[in-house]
VMD Tcl script that draws the C-alpha trace (Angstrom):
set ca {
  {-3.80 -70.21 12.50}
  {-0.54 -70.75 14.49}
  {-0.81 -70.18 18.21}
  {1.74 -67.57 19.95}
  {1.92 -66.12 23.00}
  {0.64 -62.17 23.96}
  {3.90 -61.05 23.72}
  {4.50 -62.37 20.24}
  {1.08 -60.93 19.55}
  {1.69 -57.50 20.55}
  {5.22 -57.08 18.84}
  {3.36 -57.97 15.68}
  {0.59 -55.88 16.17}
  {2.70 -53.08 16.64}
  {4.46 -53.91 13.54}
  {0.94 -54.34 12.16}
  {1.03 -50.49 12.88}
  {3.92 -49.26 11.11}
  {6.05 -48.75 14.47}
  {9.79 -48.18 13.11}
  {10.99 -47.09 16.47}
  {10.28 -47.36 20.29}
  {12.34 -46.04 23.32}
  {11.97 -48.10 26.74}
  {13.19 -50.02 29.57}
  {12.23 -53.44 30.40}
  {11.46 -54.65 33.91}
  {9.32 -57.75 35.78}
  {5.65 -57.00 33.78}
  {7.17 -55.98 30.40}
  {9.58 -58.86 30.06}
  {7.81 -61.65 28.21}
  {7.27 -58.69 25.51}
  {11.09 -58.34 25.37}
  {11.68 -61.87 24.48}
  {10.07 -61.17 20.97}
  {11.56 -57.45 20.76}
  {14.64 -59.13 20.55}
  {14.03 -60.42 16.99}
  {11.41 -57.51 16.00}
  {12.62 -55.73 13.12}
  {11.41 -52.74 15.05}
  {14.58 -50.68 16.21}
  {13.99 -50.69 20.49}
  {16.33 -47.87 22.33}
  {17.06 -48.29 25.29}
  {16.47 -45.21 27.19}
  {18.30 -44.59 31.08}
  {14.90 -43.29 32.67}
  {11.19 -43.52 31.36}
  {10.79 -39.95 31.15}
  {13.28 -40.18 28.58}
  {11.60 -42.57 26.63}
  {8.74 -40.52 27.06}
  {10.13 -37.29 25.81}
  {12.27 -39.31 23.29}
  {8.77 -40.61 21.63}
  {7.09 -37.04 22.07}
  {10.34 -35.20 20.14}
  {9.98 -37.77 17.41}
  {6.47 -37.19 17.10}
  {6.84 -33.94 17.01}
  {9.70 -33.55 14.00}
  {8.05 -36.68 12.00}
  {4.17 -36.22 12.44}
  {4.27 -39.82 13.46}
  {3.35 -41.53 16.49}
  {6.06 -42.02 19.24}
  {6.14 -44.84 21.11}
  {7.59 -45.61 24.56}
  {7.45 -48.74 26.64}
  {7.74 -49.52 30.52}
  {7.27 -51.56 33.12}
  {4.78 -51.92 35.54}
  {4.29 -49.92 38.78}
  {7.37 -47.06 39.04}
  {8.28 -47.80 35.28}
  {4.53 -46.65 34.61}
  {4.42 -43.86 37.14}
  {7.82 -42.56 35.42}
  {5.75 -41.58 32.05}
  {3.47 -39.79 33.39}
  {5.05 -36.38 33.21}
  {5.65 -36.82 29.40}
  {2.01 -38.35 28.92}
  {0.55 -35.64 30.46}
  {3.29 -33.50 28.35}
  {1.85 -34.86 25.29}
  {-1.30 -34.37 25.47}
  {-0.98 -31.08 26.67}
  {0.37 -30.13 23.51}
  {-1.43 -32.66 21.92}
  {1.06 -34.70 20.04}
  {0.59 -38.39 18.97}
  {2.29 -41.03 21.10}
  {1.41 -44.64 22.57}
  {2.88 -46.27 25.70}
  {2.52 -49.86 26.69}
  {2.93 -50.55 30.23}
  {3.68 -54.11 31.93}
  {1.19 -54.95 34.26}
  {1.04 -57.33 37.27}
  {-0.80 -60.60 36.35}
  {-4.39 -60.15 36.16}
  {-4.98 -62.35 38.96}
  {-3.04 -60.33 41.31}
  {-4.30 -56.71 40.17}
  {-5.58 -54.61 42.85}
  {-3.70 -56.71 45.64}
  {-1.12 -54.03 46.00}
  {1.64 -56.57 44.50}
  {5.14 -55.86 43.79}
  {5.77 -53.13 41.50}
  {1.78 -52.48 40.94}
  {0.58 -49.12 40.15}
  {-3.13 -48.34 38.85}
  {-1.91 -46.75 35.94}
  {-4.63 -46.58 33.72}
  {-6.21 -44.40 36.55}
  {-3.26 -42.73 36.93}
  {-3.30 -41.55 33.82}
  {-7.01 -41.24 32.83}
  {-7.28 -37.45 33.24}
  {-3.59 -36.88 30.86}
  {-4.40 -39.61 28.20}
  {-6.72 -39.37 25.10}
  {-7.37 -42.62 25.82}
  {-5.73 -45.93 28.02}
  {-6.77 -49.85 28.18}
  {-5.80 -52.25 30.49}
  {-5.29 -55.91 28.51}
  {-6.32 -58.61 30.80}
  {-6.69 -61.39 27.38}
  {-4.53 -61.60 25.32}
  {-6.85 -61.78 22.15}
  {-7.16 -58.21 22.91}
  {-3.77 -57.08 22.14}
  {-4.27 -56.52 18.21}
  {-7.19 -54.99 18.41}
  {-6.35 -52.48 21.40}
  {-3.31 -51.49 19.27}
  {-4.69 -50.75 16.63}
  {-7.12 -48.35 18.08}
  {-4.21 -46.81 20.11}
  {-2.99 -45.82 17.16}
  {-5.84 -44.50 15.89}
  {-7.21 -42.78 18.58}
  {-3.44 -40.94 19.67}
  {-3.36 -39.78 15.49}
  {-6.75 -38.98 14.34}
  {-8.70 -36.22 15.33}
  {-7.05 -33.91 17.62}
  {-4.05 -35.79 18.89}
  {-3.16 -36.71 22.06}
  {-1.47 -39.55 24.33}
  {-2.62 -43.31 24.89}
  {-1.39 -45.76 27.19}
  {-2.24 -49.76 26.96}
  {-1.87 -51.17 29.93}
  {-1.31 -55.34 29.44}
  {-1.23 -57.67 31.91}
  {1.97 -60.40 32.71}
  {-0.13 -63.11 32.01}
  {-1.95 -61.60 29.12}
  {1.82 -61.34 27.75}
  {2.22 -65.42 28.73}
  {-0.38 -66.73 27.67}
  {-1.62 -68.25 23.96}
  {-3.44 -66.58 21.61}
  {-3.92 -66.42 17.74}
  {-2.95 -63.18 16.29}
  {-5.79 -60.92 14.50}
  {-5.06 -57.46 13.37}
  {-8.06 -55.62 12.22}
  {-7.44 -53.42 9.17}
  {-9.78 -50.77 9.32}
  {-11.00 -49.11 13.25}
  {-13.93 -48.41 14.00}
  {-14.61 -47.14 17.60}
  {-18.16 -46.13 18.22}
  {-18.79 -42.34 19.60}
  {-15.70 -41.76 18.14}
  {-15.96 -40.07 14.55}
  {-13.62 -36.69 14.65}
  {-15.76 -34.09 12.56}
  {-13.22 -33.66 9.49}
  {-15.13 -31.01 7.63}
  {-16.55 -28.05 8.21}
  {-20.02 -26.47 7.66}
  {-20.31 -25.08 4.44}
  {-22.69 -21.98 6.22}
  {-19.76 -21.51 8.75}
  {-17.46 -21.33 6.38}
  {-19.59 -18.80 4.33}
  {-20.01 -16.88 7.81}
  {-16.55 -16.67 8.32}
  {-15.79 -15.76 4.64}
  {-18.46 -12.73 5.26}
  {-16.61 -11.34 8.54}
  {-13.43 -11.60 7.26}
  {-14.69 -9.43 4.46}
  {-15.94 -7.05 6.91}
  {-13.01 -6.41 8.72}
  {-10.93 -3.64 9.12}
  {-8.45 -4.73 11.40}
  {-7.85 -8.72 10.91}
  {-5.46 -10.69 12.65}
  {-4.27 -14.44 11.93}
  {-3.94 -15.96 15.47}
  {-2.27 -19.25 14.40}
  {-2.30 -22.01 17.05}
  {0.04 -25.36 16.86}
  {-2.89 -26.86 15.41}
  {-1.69 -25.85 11.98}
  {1.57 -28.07 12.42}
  {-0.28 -31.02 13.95}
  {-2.53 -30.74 10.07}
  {0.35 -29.93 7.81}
  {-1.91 -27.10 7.15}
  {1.26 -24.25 6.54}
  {0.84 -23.95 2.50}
  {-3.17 -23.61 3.21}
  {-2.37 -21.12 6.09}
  {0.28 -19.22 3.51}
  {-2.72 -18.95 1.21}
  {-4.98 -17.72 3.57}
  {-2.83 -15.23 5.00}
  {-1.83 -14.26 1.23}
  {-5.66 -13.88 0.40}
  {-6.47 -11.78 3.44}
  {-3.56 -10.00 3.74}
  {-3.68 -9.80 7.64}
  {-0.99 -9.41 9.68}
  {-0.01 -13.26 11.50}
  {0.76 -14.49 15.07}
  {1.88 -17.58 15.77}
  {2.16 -18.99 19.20}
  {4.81 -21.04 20.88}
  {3.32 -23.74 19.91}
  {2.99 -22.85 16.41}
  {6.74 -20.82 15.60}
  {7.74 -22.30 11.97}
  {4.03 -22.43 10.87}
  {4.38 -19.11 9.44}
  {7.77 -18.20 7.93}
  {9.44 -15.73 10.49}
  {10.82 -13.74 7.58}
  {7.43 -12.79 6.20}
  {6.04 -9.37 5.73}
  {3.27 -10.30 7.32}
  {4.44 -12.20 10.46}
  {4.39 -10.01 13.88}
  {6.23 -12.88 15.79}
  {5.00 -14.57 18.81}
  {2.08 -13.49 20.90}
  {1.61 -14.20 24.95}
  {3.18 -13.82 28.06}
  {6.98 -12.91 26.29}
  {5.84 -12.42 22.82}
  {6.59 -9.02 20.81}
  {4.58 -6.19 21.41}
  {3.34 -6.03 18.03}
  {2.13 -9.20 18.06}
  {0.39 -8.60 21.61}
  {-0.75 -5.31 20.88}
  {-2.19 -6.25 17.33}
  {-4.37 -8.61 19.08}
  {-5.39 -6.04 21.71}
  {-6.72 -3.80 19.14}
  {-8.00 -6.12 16.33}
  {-11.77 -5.98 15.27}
  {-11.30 -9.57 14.15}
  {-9.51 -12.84 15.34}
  {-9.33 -15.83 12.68}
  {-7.94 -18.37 14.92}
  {-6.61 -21.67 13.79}
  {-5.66 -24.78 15.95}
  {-4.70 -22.58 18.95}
  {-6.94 -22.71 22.30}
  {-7.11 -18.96 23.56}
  {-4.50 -20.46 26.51}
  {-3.41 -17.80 29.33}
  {-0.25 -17.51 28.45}
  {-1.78 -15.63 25.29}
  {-4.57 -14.39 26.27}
  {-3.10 -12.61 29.92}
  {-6.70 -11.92 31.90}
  {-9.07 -12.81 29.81}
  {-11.86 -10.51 30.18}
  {-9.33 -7.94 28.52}
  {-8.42 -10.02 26.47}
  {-9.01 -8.62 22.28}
  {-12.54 -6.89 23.76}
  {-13.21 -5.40 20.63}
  {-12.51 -8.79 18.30}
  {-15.36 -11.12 16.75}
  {-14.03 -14.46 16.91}
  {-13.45 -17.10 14.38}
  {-12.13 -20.14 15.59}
  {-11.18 -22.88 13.66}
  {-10.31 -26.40 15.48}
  {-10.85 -29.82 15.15}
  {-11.46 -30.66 18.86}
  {-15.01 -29.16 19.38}
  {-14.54 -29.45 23.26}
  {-11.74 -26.11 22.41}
  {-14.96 -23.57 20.67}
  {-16.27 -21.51 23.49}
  {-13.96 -22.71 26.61}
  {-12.10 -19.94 26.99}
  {-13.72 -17.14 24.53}
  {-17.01 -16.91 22.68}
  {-16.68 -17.52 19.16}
  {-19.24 -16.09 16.93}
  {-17.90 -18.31 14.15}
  {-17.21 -21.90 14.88}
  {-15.49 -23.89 11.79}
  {-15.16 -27.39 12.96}
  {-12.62 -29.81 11.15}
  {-9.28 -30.39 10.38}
  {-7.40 -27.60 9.74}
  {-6.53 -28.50 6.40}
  {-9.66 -29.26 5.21}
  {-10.91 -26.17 6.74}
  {-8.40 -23.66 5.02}
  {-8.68 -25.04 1.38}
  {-12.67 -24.42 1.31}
  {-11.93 -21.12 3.70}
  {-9.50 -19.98 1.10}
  {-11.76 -19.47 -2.34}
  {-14.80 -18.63 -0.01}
  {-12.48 -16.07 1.44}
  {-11.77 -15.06 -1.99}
  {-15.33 -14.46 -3.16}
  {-16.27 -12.34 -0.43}
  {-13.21 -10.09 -0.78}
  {-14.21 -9.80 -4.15}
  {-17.60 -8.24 -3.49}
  {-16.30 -5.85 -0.94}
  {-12.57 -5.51 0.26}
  {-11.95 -3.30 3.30}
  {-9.03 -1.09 2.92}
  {-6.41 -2.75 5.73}
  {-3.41 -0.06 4.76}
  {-4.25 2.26 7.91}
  {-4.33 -1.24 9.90}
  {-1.25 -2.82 8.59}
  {0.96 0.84 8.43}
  {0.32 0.71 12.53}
  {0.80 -3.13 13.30}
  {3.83 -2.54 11.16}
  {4.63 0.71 12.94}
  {4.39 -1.04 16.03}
  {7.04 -3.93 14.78}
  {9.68 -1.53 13.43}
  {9.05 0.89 16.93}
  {9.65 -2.14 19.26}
  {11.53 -4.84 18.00}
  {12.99 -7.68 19.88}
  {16.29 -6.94 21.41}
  {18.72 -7.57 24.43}
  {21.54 -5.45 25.89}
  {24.65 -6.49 26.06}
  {26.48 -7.40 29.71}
  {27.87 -4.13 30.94}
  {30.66 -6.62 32.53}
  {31.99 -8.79 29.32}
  {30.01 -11.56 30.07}
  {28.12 -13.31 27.69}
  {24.94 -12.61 26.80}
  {22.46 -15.41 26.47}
  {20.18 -14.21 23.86}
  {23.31 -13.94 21.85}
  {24.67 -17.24 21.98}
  {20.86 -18.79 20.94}
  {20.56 -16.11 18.41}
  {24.26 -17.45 17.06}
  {23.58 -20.75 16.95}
  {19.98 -20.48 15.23}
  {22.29 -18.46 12.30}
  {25.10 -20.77 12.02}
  {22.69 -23.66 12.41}
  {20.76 -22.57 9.18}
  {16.84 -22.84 9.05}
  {16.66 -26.19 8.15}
  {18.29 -27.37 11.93}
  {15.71 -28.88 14.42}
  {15.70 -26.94 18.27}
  {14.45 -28.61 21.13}
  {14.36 -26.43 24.46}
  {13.37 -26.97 27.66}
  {11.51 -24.71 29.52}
  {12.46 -20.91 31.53}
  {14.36 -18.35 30.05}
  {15.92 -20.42 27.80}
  {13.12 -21.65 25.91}
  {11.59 -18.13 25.78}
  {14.66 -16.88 23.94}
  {14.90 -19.82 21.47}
  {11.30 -18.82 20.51}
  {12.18 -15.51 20.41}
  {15.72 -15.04 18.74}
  {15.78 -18.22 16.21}
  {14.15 -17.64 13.05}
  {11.61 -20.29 12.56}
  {11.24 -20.46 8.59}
  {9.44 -24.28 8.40}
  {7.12 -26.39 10.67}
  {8.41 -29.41 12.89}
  {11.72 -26.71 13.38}
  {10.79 -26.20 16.98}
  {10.16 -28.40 19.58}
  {9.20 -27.58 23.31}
  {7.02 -28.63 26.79}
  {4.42 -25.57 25.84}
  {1.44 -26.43 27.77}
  {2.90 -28.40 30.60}
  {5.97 -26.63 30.93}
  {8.37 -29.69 31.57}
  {11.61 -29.15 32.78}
  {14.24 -32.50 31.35}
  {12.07 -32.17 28.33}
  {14.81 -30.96 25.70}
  {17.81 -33.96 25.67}
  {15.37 -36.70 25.68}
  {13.25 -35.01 22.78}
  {16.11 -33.74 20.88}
  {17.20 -37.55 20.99}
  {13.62 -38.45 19.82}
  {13.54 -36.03 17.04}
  {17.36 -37.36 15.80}
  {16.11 -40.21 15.29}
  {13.21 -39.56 13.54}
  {14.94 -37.15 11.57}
  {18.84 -38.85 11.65}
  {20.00 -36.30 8.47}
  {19.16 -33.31 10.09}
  {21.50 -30.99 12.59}
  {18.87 -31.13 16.42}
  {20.67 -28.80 18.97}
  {19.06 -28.93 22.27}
  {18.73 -25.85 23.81}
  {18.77 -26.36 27.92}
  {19.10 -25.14 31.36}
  {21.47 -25.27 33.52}
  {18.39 -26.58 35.87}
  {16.58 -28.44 33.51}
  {20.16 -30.11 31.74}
  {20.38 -31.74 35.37}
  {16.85 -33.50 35.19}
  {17.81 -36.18 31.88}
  {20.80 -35.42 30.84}
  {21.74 -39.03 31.81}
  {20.02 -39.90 28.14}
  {23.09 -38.84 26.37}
  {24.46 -42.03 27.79}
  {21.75 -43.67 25.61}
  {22.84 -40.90 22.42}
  {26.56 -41.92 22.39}
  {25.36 -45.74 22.65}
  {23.20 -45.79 20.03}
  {25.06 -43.03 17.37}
  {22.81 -40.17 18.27}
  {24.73 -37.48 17.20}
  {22.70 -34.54 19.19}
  {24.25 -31.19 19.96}
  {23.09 -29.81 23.32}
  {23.43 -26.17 24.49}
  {23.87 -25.51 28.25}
  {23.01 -22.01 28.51}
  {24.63 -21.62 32.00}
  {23.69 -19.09 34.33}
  {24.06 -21.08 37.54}
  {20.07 -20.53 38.40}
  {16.67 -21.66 37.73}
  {16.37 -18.89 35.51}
  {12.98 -18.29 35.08}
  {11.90 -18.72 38.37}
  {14.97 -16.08 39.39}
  {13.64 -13.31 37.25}
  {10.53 -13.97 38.91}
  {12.16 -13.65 42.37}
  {13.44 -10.25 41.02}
  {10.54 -8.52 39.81}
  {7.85 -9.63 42.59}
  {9.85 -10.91 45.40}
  {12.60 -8.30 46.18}
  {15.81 -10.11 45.21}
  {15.01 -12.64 47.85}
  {16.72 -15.48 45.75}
  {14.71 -18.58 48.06}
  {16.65 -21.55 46.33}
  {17.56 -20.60 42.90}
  {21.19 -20.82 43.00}
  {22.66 -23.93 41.42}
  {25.93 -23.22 41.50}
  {26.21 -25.00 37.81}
  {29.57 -23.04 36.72}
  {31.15 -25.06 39.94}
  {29.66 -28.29 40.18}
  {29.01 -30.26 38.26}
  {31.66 -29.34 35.60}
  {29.33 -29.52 32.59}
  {32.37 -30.54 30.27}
  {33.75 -33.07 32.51}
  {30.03 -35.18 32.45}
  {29.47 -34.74 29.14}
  {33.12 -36.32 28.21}
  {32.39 -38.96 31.08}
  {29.15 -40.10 29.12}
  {30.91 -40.69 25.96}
  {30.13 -37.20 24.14}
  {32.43 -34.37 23.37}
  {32.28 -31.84 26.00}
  {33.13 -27.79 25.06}
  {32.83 -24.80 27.27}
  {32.23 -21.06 26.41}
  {33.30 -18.16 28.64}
  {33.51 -15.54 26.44}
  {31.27 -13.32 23.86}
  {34.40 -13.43 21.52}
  {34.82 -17.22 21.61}
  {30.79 -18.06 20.82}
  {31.02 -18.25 17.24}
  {33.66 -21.09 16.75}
  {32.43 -22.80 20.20}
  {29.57 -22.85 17.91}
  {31.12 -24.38 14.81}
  {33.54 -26.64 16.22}
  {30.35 -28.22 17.74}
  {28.85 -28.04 14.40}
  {31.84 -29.36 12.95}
  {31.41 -33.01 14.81}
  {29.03 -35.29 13.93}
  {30.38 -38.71 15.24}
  {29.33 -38.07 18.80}
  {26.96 -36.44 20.64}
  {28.54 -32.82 21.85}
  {27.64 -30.84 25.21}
  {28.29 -27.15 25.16}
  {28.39 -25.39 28.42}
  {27.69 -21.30 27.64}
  {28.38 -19.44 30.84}
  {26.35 -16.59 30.61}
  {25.57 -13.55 32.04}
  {23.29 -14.48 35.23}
  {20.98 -11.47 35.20}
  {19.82 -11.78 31.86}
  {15.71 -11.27 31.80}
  {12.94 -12.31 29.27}
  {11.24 -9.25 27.82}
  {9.04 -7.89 26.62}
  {6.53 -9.58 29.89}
  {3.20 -9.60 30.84}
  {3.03 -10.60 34.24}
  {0.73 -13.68 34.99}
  {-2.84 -12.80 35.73}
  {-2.78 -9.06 34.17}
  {-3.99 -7.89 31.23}
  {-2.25 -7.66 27.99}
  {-2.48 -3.87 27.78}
  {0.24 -4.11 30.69}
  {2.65 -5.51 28.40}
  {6.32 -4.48 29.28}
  {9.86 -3.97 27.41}
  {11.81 -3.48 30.06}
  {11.84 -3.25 34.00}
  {9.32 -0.71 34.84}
  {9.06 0.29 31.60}
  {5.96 -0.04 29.36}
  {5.58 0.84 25.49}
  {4.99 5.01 25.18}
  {2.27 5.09 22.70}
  {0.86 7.80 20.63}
  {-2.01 9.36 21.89}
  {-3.86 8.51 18.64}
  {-3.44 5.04 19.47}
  {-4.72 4.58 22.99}
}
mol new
graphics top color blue
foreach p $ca { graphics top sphere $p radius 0.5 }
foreach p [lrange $ca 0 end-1] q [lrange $ca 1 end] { graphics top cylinder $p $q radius 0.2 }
display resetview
């Protein structure tokens, strides 16, 4: 067997793994590794900032289903992905990161550009090595891989050391992994699944709480099935939008902190929660001891570590969610058979509730643009087969909220983390991984100015993304905030975006086409002249109207029952229904 060097050895092994793509920037530690990268058939981008590359790898994850990979340096190059490590495993999406490291010899000296990153990064990682010999490198790859895309996915980082990378070795990739105390349960319990079948067939007021989960198993045609079968009324969280076709009878919309009020309300009131892939997180559940008091619980959810964290579940179904639904499904079917509850008085008030408060917005009483309008726009002229990455704030909420979401890996976003700067990087990411398909980024003003310097590396490398700049000169979120619970005191929120920088200007400066919207009569062919290019990447900047809120809202911390429309306003129900 011919000797090569670590370096050699690791660009082979990640070949090995089926690696098409990986976003990065070298530096000291990571060079020897970009010697062979140079002749890898692997395509290497190369990204402005690491938390580019690190969003880039999570948005291709995300709109492929296949790992993401990002590489750095050692010490600050490390530090820089650990925002979108902790990003992706938050929202548990499959990506690997290899880090330079200082030579072995001179680890925990406090040498140039050294950073402990593997402990660092130990409580935001699935998993994370640090390569000290280089006969390691094949064999720590190949579980990265593994462990980031089996089981509930999640991040890992390999750590390898300069002279790891330097020095010989004979290259050995193992073909099958095998990682003791590591065997993700794939199938559930036949008598949970019977027990689950039995409640369901009890129930009088079901609801399908559907979870990301359900994307991350390619589980939609089971959960269609399921939801078919039962015929329950289905929620699907941020995490989850596309899962479940918006345009379905059944589908309530979003639950949570800014979901519709018949999707919050439904789980209020349900006698029953089959819940699949999601994680009963705050943002859904508002204070938890009021949270569904009257439900049973079935969750279903291949990390065990979820059953019982936040809410007792009287029915655990442990697996992946694939497996789970197609043995749920005829079980489901059985019971109903022996006794089907009647669910018309149920479903005549969830979908009551839908047609009595349905999303909406009001128009600027001064001409200004609206910006629920111009994301509801572009999700219509965009078609349902377009890609949307958003960052995070009151942009995000609305792309969740006024986009219809008809197929999974549709909509991309920073849902557990909350990471502002994730949308460019990710929407370059998911281009890539997806290069035939329209991505629009839909940003911040605020967020815009945290990566937008990776559209440098889109009109490089023929990215053709299409970013939306929804404009409203604030950190929006955090602004609405500052009006409903701090008394207008605006403590720096004002970016002064429509001034400087000129939005149009930097985009045209870093080689994309750069368009500007002012006015609600000019949205729709702002909209399709940036649809009509597909050459270049294209920056929109949509000045909208700056007091534009998120509703409906449940304020952090209280209980779902508080949900609100409006300002000050909460939904008037019947009496019959409190």
């Amino acid at each position: 067997m011919s000797k090569i060097n670590g370096a050699q050895s690791l660009v082979n092994a990640l070949e090995a793994a089926g690696v098409e793509v990986m976003f990065g920037i070298p530096g000291g530690a990571i060079l020897p590794a970009y010697d062979p990268i140079f002749d890898s058939k692997i395509r290497h981008i190369l990204v402005r900032h690491e938390q580019g590359a690190g969003h880039a790898a999570t948005g291709y994850a995300q709109a492929t289903g296949r790992v993401g990979v990002c590489i750095a340096t050692s010490g600050p190059g490390a530090t820089n992905l650990v925002t979108p490590l902790a990003d992706a495993q938050m929202d548990s999406v499959p990506i690997v990161a290899i880090t330079g490291q200082v030579p072995s010899a001179a680890i925990g000296t406090d040498a140039f550009q050294e950073a402990d990153i593997r402990g660092v990064t130990m409580p935001v990682t699935k998993h994370n090595y640090l390569i000290t010999d280089p006969k390691d490198i094949p064999r720590a790859i190949a579980e990265a891989f593994h462990i980031a895309s089996t089981g509930r996915p999640g991040a890992v980082l390999v750590d390898i050391a300069k002279d790891a990378l330097q020095k010989e070795t004979t290259f050995d990739y193992p073909h099958t992994v095998s990682l003791a105390g590591y065997n993700p349960v794939m199938e559930p319990k036949s008598e949970a699944v019977r027990d689950a079948a039995a409640l369901i067939a009890q129930s009088k007021k079901p609801v399908l709480y559907v979870g990301g989960g359900v994307i991350k198993a390619e589980a939609a045609a089971e959960l269609m099935q399921l939801a078919q079968v039962t015929g329950a009324p289905v929620v699907t969280t941020l995490m989850a939008r596309g899962a479940f076709p918006d345009s379905h009878q059944q589908h309530l919309g979003m639950p949570g902190m800014h979901g519709t009020v018949a999707a919050v309300t439904a789980l209020q009131k349900a006698d029953l929660l089959i819940t699949l892939g999601a994680r009963f997180d705050d943002r859904v559940t508002g204070k938890l001891s009021t949270f569904a008091p009257n439900a049973k619980i079935i969750h279903a959810d291949i990390d065990p570590a979820e059953i019982g964290k936040n809410r007792h579940a009287d029915v655990a179904l442990i697996g992946d969610l694939k497996n789970t639904l197609r043995v749920l499904v005829p079980a489901t079917k059985v019971a109903l058979a022996k006794s089907a509850p009647d669910l018309t008085p149920w479903l005549n008030e969830v979908y009551g509730w839908r047609k009595k408060f349905p999303l909406g917005y009001d128009k600027p009483a001064d001409g200004s643009v609206s910006p629920q309008y111009v994301i509801e726009r572009i999700g219509k002229i965009s078609g349902p087969d377009t890609i949307f990455a958003a960052g995070v704030g009151q942009h995000q909420m609305w792309a969740s909220q006024f986009i219809g979401y008809e197929k999974p890996r549709t909509w991309l976003n920073s849902g557990g983390l909350g990471t502002m700067g994730y949308a460019v990087p990710a929407a370059m990411g998911a281009k890539v991984g997806a290069p035939d398909t329209t991505v629009w980024a839909i940003d911040g003003d605020g967020c815009f100015q945290m990566t937008n310097q990776e559209l440098v590396t889109c009109a490089l490398n023929n990215i053709p993304i299409k970013v939306a700049v929804i404009n409203n000169e604030s950190l929006g979120m955090v602004r609405q905030w500052q009006t409903l619970f701090y008394n207008q005191r605006y403590s720096n929120t004002d970016l002064h975006s429509k001034r400087i920088p000129d939005f149009k200007l930097l985009a045209e400066a870093m080689g994309c086409v750069g368009l500007r919207c002012e006015k609600p009569g000019d949205v729709d062919k702002t909209i399709e002249a940036a649809m009509a290019i597909n050459d270049r990447p294209v920056v929109v900047d949509f000045n909208v109207h700056r007091d534009a809120m998120v509703w409906p809202m449940v304020a952090a911390g209280t209980s779902n029952d508080d949900i609100t429309v409006a300002r000050s306003m909460a939904p008037v129900w019947d009496s019959q229904e409190l």
